[in-house]
C-alpha positions as CSV (number, residue, x, y, z in Angstrom):
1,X,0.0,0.0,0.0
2,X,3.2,2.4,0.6
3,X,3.6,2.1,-2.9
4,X,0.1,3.4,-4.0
5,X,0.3,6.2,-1.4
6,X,4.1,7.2,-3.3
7,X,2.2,7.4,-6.6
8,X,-0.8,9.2,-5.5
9,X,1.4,11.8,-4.0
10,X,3.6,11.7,-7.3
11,X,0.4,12.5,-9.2
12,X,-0.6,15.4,-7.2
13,X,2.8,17.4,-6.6
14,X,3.4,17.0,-10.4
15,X,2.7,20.2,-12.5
16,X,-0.3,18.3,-14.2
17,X,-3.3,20.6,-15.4
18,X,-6.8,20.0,-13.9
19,X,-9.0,17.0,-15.5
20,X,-12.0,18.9,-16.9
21,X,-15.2,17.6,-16.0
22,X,-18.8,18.3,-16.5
23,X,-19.1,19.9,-13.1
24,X,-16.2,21.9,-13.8
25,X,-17.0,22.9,-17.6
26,X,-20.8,23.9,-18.6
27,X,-20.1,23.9,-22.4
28,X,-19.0,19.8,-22.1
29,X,-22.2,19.7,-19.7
30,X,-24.5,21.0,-22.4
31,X,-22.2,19.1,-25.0
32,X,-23.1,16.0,-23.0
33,X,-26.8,16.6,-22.7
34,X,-27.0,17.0,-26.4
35,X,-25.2,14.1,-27.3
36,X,-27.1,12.1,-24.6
37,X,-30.3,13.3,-26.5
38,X,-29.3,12.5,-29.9
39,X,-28.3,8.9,-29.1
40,X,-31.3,8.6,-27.2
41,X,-33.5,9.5,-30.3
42,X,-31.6,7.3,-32.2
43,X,-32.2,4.7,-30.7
44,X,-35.7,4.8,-29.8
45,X,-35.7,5.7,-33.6
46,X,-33.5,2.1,-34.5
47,X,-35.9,0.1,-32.1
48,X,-38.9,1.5,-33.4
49,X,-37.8,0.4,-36.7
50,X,-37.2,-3.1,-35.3
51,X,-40.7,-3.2,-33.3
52,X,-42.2,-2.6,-36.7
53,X,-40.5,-5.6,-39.1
């Protein structure tokens, strides 16, 4: 477990730039949403299609 704790602290004393999020970032939030929505059409769309043949 020492060895975990050396890398974890290795990680966080590095210079590394914050990992963007969609709590942190509202454009990739709304990006997200739209996506999500667009996939979820699609497929309703795709098993519609399916229910129907």
């Amino acid at each position: 477990m020492a060895d975990q704790d050396v890398n974890t602290s290795d990680h966080l004393t590095k210079n590394n730039p914050p990992i963007t999020t969609s709590t942190n970032n509202k454009e990739l939030k709304e990006y997200i949403k739209d996506v999500s929505q667009q996939v979820l059409k699609r497929n309703y769309e795709l098993y519609k299609a399916l229910e129907n043949k």
